[in-house]
NUSEDREN-830468 format. One record per atom (N, C-alpha, C): residue in one letter; x, y, z. Coordinates in steps of 0.2 Angstrom, whole numbers, plus 5000, padded with zeros to 4 digits. Layout:
<sites>
AXYZ/...
</sites>
This chain:
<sites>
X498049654827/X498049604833/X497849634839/X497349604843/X497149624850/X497449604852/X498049644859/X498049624864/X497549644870/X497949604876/X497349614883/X497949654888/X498249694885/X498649754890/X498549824886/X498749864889/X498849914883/X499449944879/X499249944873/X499649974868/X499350044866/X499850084868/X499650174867/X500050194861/X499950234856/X500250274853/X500250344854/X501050354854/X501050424858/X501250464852/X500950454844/X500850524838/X500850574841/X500350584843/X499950644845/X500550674847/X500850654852/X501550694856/X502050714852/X502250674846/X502850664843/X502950704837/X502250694832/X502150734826/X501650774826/X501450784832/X500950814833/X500150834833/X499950844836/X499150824838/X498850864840/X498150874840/X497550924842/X497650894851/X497250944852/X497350954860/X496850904862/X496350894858/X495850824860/X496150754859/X496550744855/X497150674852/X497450684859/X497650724860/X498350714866/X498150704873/X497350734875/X497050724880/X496850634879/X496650614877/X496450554874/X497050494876/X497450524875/X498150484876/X498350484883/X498350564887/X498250554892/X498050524896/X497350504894/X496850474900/X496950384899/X497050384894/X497550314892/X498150284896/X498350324897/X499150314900/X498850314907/X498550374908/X498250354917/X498050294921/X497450284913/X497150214916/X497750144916/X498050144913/X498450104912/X498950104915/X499550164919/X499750164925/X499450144929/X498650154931/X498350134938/X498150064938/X497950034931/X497549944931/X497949904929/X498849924925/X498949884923/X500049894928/X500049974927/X500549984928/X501149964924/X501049954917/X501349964913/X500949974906/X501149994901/X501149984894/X501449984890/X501249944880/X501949974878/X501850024871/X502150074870/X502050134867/X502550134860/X502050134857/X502350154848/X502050224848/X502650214839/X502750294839/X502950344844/X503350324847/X503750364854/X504350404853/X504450394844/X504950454841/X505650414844/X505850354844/X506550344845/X506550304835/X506650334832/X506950304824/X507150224824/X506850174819/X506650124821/X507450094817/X507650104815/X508650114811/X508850144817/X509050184823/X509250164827/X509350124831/X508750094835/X508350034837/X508849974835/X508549984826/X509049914823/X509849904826/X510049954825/X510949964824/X511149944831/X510849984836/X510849954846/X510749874844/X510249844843/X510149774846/X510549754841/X510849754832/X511349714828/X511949714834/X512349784835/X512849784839/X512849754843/X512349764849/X512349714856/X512549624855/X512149614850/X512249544848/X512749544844/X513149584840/X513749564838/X514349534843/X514049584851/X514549584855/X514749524860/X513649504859/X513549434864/X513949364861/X514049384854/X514249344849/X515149334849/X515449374853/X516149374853/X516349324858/X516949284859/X517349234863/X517449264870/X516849234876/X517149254885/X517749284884/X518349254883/X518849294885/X518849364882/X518549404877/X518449454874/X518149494878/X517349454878/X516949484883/X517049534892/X517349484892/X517749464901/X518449554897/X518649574897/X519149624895/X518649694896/X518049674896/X517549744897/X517349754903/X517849764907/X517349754914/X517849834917/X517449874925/X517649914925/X518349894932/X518649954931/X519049934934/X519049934942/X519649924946/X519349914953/X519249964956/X518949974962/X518850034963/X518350094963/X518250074955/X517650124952/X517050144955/X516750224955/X516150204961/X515250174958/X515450144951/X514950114947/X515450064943/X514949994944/X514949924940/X514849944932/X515249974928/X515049974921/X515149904916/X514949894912/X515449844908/X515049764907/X515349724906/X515049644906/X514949594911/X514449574910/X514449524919/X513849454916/X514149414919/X513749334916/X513549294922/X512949304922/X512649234926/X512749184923/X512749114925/X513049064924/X512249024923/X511949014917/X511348964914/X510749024913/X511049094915/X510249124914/X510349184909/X510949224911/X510949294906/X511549304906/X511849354903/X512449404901/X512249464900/X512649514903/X512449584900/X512849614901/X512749674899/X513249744898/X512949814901/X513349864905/X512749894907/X513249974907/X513050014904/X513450074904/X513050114909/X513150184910/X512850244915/X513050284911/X512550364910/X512750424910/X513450444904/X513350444899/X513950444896/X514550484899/X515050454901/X515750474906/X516250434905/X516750454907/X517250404908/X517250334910/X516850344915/X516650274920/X516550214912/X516150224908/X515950174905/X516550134902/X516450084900/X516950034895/X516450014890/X516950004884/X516749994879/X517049934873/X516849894871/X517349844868/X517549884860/X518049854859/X518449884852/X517949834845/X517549794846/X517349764842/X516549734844/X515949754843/X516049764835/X516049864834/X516249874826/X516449934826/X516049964829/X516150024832/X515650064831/X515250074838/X515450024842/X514850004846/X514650054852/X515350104854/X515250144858/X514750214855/X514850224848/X514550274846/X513850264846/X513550174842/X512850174844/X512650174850/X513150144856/X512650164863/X512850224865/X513150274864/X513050314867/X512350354863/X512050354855/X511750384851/X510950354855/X511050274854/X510550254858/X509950294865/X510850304869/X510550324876/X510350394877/X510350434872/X510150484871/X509450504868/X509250454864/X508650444861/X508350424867/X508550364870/X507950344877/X507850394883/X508450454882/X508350504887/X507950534885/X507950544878/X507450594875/X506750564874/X506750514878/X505850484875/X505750474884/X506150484886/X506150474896/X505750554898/X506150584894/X505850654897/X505050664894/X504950644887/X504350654885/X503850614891/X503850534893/X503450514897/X503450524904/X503950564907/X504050604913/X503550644912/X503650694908/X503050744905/X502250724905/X502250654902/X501450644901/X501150614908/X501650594912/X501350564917/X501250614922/X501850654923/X501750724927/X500750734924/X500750754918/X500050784916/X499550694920/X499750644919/X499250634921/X498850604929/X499450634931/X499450644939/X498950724940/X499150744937/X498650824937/X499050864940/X499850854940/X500150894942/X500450964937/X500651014943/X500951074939/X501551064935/X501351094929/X501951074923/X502651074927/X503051014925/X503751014926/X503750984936/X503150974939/X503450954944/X503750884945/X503550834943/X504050794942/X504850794940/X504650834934/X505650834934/X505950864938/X505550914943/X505850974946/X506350934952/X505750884953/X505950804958/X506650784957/X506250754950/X506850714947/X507450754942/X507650784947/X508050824942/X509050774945/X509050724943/X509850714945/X509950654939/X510050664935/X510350594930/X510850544931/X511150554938/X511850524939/X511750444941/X511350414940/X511150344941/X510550334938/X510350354932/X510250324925/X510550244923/X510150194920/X510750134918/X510250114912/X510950124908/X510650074902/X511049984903/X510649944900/X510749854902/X510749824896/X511149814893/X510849774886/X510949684888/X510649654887/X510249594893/X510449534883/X510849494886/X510749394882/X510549364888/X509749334886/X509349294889/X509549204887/X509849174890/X510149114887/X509249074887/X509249024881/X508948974880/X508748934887/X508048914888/X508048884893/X508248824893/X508448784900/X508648704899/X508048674904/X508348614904/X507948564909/X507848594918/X508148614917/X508448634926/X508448714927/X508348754923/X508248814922/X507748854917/X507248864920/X506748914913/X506548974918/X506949004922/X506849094923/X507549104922/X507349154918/X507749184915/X507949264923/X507349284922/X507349334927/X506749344933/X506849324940/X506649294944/X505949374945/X505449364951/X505049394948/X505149454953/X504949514950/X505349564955/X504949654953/X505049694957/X504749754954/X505449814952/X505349834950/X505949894952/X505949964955/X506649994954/X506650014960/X506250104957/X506550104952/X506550214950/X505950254948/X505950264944/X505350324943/X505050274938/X505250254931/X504750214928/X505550174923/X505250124918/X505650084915/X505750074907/X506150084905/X506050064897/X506250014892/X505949974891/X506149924889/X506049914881/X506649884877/X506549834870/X506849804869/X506549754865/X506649704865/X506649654857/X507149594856/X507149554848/X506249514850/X506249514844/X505549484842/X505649394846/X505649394854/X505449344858/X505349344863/X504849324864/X504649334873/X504949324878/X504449324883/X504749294888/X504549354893/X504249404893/X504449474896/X503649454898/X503549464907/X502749444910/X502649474916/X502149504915/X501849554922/X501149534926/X501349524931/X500949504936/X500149554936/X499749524935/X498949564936/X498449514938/X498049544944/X497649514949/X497749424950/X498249424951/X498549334952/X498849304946/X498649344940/X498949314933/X499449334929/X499849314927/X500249324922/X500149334915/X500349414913/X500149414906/X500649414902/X500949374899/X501449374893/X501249414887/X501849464888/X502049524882/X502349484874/X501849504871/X501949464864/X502349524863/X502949534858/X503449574858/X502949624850/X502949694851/X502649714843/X503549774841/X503649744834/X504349764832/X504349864832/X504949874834/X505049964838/X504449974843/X504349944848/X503849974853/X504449974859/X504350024864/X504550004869/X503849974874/X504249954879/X503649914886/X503849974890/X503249994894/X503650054900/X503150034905/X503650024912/X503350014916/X503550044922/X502750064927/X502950114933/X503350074938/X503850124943/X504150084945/X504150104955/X504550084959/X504150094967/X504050164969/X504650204967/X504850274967/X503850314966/X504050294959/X503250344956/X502850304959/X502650244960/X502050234966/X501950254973/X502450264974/X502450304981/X502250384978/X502550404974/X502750484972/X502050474973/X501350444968/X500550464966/X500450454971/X500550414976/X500150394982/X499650354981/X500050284975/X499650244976/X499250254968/X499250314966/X498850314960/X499050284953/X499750274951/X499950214948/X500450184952/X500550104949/X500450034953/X501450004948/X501850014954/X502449974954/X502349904951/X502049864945/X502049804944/X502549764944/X502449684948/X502749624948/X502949604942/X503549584939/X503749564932/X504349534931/X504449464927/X504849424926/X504949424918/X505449384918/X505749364909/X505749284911/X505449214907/X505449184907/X505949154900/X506349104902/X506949064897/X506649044893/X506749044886/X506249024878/X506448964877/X506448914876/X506748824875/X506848844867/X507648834864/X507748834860/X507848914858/X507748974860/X507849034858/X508249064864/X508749124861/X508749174864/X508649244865/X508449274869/X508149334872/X508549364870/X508649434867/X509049504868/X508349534869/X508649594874/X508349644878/X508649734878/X508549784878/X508849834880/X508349844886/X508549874894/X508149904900/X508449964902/X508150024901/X508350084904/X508150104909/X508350104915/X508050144921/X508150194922/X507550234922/X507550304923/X507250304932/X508050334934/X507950314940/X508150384946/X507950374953/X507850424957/X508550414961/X508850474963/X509350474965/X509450444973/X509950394973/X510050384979/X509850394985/X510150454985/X509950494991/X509350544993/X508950534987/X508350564990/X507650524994/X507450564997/X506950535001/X506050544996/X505950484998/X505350494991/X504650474997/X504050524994/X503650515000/X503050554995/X502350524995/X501950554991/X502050644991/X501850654984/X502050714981/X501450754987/X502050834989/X501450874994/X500950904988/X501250914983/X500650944978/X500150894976/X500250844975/X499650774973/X499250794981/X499550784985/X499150764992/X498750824994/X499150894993/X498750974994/X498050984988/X498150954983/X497650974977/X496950914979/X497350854981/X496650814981/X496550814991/X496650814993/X496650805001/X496450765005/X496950705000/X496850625003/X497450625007/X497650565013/X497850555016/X498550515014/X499050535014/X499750485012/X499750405014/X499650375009/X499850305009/X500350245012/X500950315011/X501550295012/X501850335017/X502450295021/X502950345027/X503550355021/X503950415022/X504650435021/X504950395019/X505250355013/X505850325012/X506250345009/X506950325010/X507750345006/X507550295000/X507950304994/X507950274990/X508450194990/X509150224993/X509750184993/X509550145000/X509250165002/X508850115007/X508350055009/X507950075003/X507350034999/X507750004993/X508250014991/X508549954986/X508849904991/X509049924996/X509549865000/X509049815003/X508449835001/X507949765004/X507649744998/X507949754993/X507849724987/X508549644986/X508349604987/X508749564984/X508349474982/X507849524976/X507549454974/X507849404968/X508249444966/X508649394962/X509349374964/X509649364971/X509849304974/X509349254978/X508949294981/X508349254984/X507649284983/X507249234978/X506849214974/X506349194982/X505649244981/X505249244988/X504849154986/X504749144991/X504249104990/X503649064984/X503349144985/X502749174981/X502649244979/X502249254974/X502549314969/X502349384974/X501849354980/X501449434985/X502049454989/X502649404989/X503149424996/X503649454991/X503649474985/X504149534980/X504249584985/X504849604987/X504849644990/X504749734983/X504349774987/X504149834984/X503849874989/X503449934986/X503650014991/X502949994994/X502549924994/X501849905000/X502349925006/X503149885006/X503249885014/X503349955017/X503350005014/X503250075018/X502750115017/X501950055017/X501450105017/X500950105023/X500750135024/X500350165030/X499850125032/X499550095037/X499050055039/X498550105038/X498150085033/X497450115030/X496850145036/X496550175037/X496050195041/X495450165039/X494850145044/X494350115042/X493850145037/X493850095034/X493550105026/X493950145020/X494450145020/X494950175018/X495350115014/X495550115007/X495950085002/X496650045004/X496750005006/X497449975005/X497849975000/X498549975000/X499049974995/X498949914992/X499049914984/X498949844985/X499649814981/X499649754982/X500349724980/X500549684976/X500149684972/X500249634962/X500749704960/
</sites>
């Protein structure tokens, strides 16, 4: 099947490849962080009977009686929302952090704390592979991105019931960028998942064990512009519903993110972007209470970039 986005296979990385297969993929990933700012990647080494056993549980558990559900929630106080929470017409989900106490877990179905925790380690384990390739396809010195990104403490795993659309409701998930380094996504064999490019929306036909990974505001700033935070919603399926898992591999609160010095000293272009805190740039994120106008006014890391010099590139904002 053709698709019109990219679909990369990351073999080379996983079982191994000649240095010309792997360069290949790199340039791949490049182009495709810079024109589409996301893709989605098979053979990424997360075991496809894992995968299964995550999505059967999650829906064993969306499957259980509110009042069941409503019993997962974290307690008060806590300095993380772990546990269940329901929109009313749109979704339900569940969202753990960093395997710790903090999380909650329900007693049924069996098992289910062991598969997400086995889960979230596998998508650790495929976060740091694609941390890795994009550091290379940024041109940077091995290892400086994670050197960056070295704090796991606000990582979130989400496992996401997309309810059926109705008469009065068909988004599911209003349209939005995110906030952290980059995003992981899988998903049951039903759409809905659509990324904004040059004014149009491309609907991801779901391909079974792939993940969707998409750059996020964090690493558009980090490149300085060189890959692209894309706009992206989940639309309500009439008569179906959605399960989803999203992992954000994400930048920590408190740091300040600002094009990389070593992107900026090796190439000796000009920063596109001013200094932002991270927990700051999320607080002007609130497009899913209030849904913009139109999809240009998504708030994303354009509003902290640099008025361009004459003849010089703008940031741009799909």
């Amino acid at each position: 099947m053709a698709y019109n986005y990219p679909v990369i296979d990351l073999a080379p990385f996983i079982t191994g490849g000649d240095a010309k297969k792997k360069e290949e993929v790199i340039e791949k990933l490049r182009e495709a962080c810079s024109d589409y700012g996301f893709f989605v990647a098979v053979n990424h080494g997360i075991p496809d009977q894992i995968m299964d056993n995550t999505m059967d549980a999650t829906i064993g558990f969306f499957n259980l009686d509110l009042e069941e559900k409503l019993k997962i929630t974290t307690p008060p106080g806590a300095p993380l929302a772990a546990g269940y929470t329901k929109e009313p017409a749109k979704s339900e989900h569940w969202q753990m952090f960093t395997p710790a106490p903090i999380n909650v877990f329900p007693a049924n179905p069996p098992h289910f704390k062991e598969t997400m925790e086995e889960m979230w380690w596998k998508l650790d384990e495929a976060a740091v592979l694609v941390q890795s390739l994009l550091n290379d396809c940024l041109r940077l010195p091995k290892g400086t991105l994670a050197k960056y990104n070295d704090s796991r403490g606000t990582d979130i795993l989400l496992g996401f019931h997309y309810l059926p659309a109705t008469e009065t409701e068909k988004t599911a998930v209003n349209a939005h960028r995110d906030n952290g380094l980059f995003t992981l996504v899988f998903e049951n064999q039903v759409e809905g998942l659509e990324f904004l490019k040059d004014g149009d929306w491309i609907p991801i036909d779901p391909i079974p064990h792939s993940l969707v990974i998409n750059v996020g505001d964090a690493l558009q700033a980090l490149s300085n512009d060189k890959m692209k935070s894309p706009t992206h919603r989940i639309l309500a399926q009439p008569g179906k519903s959605r399960y989803a898992f999203v992992y954000g591999y994400m930048v920590a609160e408190e740091k300040w993110v600002e094009p990389m010095p070593e992107l900026i000293g090796q190439t000796n272009e000009s920063p596109k972007f001013k200094k932002f805190n991270i927990k700051e740039h999320m607080a002007l994120k609130q497009v899913f209470k209030n849904p913009p106008p139109h999809w240009n006014d998504v708030v994303g890391v354009h509003y902290h970039a640099i008025a361009p010099s004459v003849g010089a590139t703008a940031v741009t904002t799909n």
